[in-house]
Phi, psi and omega in degrees: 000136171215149200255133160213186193253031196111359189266030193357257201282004247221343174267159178284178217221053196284170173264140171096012197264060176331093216267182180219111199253100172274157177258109152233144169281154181294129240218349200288123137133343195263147170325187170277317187276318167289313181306303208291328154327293181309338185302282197332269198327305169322297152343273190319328198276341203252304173301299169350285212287305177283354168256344162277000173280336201106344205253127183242202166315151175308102210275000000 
């Protein structure tokens, strides 16, 4: 799987790969109260993704 963010044609390109284009705001210059939403998503997009895969917690 490989995740990006928004660079469309301008990220490289493997074959055999599955991409994901998550929509995040850029996080660079903003607080603890703008960063941590963006964490959050991340976070939800990152469990999302492994249970849809089948992958379930560490035992």
């Amino acid at each position: 799987m490989v995740i990006t963010r928004g660079c469309g044609d301008a990220c490289p390109f493997f074959f055999g790969r599955t991409y994901l284009d998550w929509k995040l705001e850029d996080p660079a210059g903003r607080g603890v109260e703008a960063v941590c939403p963006i964490r959050d998503g991340i976070e939800q997009g990152v469990r999302g993704l492994l249970t849809g895969l089948g992958v379930g917690p560490a035992a």
